[in-house]
C-alpha positions as CSV (number, residue, x, y, z in Angstrom):
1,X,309.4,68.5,97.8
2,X,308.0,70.9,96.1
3,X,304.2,71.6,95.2
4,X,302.7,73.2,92.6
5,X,298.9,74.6,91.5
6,X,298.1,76.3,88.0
7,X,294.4,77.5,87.3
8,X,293.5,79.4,84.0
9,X,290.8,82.0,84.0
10,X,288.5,84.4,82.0
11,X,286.9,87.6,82.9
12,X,284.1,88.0,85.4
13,X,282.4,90.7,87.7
14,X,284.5,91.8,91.4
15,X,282.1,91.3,94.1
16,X,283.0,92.0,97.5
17,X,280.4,90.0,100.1
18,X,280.1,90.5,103.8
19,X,282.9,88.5,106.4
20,X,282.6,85.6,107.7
21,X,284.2,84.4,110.7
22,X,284.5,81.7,113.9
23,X,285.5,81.3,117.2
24,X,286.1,77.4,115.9
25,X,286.8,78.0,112.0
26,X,283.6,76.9,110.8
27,X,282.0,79.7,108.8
28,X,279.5,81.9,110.7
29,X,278.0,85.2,109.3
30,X,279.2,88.3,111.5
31,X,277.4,91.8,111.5
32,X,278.7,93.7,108.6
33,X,280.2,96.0,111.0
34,X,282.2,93.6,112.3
35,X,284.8,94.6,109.3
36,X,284.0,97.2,106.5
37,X,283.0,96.1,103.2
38,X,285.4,97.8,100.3
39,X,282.8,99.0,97.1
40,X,282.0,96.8,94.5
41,X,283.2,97.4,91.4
42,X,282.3,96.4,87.6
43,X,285.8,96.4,86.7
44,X,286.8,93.5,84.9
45,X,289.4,91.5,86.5
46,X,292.5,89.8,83.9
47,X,296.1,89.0,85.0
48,X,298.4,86.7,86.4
49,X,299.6,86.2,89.9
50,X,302.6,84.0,90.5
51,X,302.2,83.1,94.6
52,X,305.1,80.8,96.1
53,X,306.1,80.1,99.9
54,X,304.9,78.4,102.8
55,X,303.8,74.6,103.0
56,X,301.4,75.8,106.0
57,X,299.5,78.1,103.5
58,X,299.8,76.3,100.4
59,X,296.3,74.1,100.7
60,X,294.4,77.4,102.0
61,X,295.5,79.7,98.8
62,X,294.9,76.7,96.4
63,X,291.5,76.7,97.2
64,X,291.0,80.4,97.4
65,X,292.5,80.8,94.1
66,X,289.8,78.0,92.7
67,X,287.0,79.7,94.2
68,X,288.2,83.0,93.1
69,X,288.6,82.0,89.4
70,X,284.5,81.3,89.5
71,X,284.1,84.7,89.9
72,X,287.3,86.0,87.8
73,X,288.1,83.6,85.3
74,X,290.1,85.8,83.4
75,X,293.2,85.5,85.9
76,X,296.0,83.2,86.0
77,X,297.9,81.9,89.2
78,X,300.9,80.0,89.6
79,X,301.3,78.4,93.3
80,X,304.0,76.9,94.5
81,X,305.1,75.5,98.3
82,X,308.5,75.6,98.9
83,X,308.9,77.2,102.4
84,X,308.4,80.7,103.8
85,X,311.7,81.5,103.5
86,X,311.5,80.9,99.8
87,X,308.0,82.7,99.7
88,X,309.8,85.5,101.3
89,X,313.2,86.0,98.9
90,X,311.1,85.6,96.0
91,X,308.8,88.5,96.7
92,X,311.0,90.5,97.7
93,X,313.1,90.0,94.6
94,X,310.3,90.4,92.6
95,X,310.2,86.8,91.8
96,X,306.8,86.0,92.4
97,X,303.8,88.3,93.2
98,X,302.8,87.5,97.0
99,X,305.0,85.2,99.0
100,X,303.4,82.8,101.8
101,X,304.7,83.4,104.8
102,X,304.2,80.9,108.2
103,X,306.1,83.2,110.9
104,X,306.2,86.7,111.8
105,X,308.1,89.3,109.5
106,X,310.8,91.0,110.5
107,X,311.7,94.8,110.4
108,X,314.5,93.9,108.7
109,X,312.0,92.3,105.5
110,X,309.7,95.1,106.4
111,X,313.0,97.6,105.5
112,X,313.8,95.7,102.3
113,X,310.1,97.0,101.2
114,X,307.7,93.9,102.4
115,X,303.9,94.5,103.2
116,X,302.2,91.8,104.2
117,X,298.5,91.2,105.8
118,X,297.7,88.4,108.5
119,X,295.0,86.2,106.9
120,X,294.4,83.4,108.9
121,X,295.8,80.8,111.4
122,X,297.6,77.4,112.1
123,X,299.4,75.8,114.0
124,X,302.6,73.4,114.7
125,X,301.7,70.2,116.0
126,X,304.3,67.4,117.4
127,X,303.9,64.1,115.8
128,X,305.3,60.8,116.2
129,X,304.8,57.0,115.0
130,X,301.3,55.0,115.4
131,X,304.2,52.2,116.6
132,X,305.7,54.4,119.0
133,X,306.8,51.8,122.0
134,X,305.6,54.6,124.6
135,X,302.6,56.1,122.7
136,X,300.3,55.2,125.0
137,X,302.0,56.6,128.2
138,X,302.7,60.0,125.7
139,X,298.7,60.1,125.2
140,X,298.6,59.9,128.6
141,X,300.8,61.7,130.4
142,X,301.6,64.4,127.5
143,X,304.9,65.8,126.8
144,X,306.1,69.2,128.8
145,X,307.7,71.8,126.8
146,X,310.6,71.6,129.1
147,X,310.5,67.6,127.5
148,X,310.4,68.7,124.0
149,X,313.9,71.1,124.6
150,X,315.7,68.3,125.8
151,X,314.9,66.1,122.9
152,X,314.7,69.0,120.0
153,X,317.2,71.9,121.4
154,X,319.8,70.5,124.2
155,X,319.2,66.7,122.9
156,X,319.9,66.0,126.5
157,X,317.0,63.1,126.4
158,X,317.9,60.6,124.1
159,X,315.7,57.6,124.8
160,X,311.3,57.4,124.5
161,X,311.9,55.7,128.2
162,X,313.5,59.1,129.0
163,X,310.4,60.9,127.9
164,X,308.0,59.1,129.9
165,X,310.0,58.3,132.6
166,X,310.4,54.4,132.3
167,X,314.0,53.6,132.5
168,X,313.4,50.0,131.3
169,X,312.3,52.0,127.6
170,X,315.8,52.5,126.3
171,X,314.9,52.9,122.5
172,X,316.2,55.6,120.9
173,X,314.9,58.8,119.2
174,X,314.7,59.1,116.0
175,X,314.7,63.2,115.5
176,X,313.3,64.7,112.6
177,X,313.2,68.4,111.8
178,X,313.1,70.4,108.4
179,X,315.9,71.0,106.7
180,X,314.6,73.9,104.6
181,X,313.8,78.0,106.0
182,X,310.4,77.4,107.0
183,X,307.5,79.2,109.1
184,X,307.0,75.6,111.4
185,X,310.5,75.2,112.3
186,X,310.9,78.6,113.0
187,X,308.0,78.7,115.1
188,X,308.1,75.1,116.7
189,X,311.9,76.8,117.6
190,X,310.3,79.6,118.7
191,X,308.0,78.0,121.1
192,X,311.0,76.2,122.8
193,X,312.7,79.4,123.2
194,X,315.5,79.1,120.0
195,X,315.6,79.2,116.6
196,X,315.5,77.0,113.6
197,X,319.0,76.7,113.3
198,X,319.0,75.8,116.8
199,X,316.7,72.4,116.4
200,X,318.4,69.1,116.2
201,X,317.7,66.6,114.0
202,X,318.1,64.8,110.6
203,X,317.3,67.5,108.3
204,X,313.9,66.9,105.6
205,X,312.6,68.8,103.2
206,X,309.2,70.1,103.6
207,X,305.8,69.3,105.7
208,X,305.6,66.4,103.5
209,X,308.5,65.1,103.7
210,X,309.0,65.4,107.5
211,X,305.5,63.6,108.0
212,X,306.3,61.1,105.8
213,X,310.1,60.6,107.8
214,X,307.8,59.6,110.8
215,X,305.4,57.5,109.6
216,X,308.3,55.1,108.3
217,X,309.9,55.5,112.1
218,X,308.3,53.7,114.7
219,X,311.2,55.6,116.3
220,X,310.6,59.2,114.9
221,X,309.8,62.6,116.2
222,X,308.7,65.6,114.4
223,X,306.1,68.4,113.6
224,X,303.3,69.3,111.1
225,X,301.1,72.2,110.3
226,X,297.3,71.5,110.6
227,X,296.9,70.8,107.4
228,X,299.5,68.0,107.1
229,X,298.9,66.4,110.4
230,X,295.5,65.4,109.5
231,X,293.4,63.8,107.2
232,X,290.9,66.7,105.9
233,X,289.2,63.3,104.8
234,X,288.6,61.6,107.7
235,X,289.6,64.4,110.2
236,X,291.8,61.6,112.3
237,X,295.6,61.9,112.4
238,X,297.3,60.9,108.7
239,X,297.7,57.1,109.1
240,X,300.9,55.8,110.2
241,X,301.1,59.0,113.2
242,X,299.9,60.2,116.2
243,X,299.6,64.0,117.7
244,X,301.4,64.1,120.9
245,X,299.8,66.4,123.7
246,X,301.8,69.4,124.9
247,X,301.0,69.4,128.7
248,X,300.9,72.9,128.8
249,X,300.3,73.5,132.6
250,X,302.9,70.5,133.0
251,X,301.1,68.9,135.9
252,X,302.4,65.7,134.1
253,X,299.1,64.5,132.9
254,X,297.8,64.9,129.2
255,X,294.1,67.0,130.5
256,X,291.2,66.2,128.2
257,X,291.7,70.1,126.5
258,X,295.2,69.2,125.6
259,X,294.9,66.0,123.7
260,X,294.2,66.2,120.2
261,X,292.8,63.7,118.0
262,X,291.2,64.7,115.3
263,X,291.4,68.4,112.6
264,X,288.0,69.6,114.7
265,X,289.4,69.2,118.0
266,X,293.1,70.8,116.8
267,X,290.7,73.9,115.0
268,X,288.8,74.3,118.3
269,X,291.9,74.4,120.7
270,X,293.8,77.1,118.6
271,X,290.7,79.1,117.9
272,X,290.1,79.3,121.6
273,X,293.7,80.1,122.2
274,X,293.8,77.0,124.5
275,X,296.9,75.7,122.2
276,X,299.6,77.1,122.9
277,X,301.2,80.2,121.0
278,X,303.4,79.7,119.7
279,X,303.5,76.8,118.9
280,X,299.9,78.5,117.0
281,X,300.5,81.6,115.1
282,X,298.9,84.2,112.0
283,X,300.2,83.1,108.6
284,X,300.7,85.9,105.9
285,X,300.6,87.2,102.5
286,X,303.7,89.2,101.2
287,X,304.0,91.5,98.5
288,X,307.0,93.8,97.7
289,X,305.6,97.2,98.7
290,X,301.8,97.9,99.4
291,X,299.8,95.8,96.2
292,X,297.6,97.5,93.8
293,X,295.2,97.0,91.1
294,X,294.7,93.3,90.7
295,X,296.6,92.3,93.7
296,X,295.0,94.6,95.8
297,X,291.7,93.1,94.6
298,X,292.8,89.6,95.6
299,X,293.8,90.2,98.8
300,X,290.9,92.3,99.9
301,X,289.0,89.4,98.2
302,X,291.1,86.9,101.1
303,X,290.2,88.9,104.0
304,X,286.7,89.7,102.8
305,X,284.7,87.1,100.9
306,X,287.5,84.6,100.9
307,X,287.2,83.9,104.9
308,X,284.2,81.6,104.1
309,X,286.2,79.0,102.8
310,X,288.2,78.8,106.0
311,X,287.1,76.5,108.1
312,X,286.1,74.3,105.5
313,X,289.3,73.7,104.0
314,X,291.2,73.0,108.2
315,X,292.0,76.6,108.9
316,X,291.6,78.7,111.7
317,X,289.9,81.8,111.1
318,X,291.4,85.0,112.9
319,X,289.8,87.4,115.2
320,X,287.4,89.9,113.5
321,X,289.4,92.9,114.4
322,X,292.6,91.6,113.1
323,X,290.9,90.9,109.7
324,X,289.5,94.2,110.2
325,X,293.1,95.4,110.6
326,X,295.0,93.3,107.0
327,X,291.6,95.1,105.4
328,X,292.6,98.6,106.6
329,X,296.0,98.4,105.4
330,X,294.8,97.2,101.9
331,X,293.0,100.6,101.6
């Protein structure tokens, strides 16, 4: 499934405002030393910016390319969510102008001549049916990571009896992971010590299409960014799923820190750093060598001004000091 935004603009003042940021994603004003303010300038912004890549990212740069159009109409953008893989060959070959990347680069990408800049954070959340025949003993009790390799890497557990240790349970599981290079898998893989080609599973394409895989399943299993595992409406799971804890300090009980059920809870865990990480992580803008000009503008826009819109559209802000550190390499 693929996703796309266009938004047509005319010409308008750059103004560069003071950071915001949050230990919970909900936009608070920090001192203005917290991260240095690049000059304002009466330069009148025009251009395009083709931007394609990661599902994970995809709602956050929609809405910072609307709010940055009321202050430079004059540019054009062209977003489309394919996976960070895809956001990554396409900048690299020049395809588009910043890819959308949900993982961390590699040397090897950095080699081929990628820059990139952290810009905020997410996170990978497991998911399965409201109808699960367990999901009250997995709200419970949780789900250990140790669980989640048997079902996702070894597929040694087979049943949902198996995962909550009632024998009697003996439906099986209905595994669902993507089937396209993406930033979730990788890191979902990550956090049970492979990689994505090392996840089992029947193989869908995109965060859309894997959430929607579950919600037909009363049997099914997978994984969603923030954005996709929640309603930004209601803030409650999307109907039709459930977010199963990760019993982190696997003392076989789901603690009141580790279940999530709703976007505010899910924000305040991974801000905190009480969700794990992975499966939490930075996502990041990619550019073939370091950006100039209009892009430059953009992206210092992102980690500047842009940061106020955040938290309000489900995202996780990042520490000061890393911002502090995507603005220095801008410069």
């Amino acid at each position: 499934m693929k996703h796309t935004s266009r938004l047509i603009y005319t010409a308008s003042v750059l103004i560069f405002a003071a950071i915001l940021a949050s230990a919970c994603g909900q936009a608070v004003e920090q001192p203005a030393a917290s991260v240095q303010q690049p000059a304002a300038s009466g330069q009148e912004l025009k251009g395009n910016i083709a931007i394609s890549g990661a599902f994970a990212l995809y709602p956050m740069m929609t809405r910072w390319a609307e709010e940055f159009h009321k202050v430079h109409p004059g540019v054009e953008f062209d977003i489309s969510a394919g996976g960070a893989g895809k956001g990554m060959a396409d900048a690299l070959a020049g395809a588009v102008d910043i890819g959308m990347v949900s993982r961390s680069v590699t040397k090897d990408e950095e080699n081929k001549g990628a820059f990139w800049v952290a810009v905020t954070k997410d996170a990978v959340f497991p998911m399965v049916n409201e109808k699960n025949p367990v999901l009250g003993d997995l709200l419970k009790k949780g789900v250990s990571r140790q669980v989640f390799m048997g079902i996702y890497i070894s597929e040694t557990i087979k049943t949902w009896g198996e995962v909550v240790g009632r024998p009697e349970v003996t439906d099986q599981i209905h595994l669902f992971t993507r089937s396209d290079s993406a930033g979730a898998p990788e890191v979902w893989a990550k956090y049970l010590g492979g990689k994505q080609e090392n996840l089992k599973g029947i193989g869908v394409q995109g965060d859309p299409g894997l959430l929607e895989a579950v919600v037909k399943d009363p049997f099914g299993i997978g994984y969603n960014n923030l954005g996709y595992a929640f309603d930004m409406a209601t803030g409650k799971p999307v109907v039709g799923a459930a977010v199963v804890p990760i019993d982190a300090n696997g003392n076989g009980q789901a603690d009141p820190d580790e279940v999530i059920d709703s976007e505010a809870k899910a924000v305040e865990m991974v801000a905190t750093g009480k969700y794990p990480s992975p499966p939490a992580r930075a996502l990041n803008l990619v550019t073939k060598g370091k950006p100039s000009g209009l892009l430059q503008a953009f992206l210092t826009w992102i980690v500047t001004d842009g940061q106020k819109f955040v938290g309000e559209a489900g995202y996780v802000q990042l520490p000061p000091q890393q911002l502090q550190e995507s603005l220095d390499k801008l410069k």
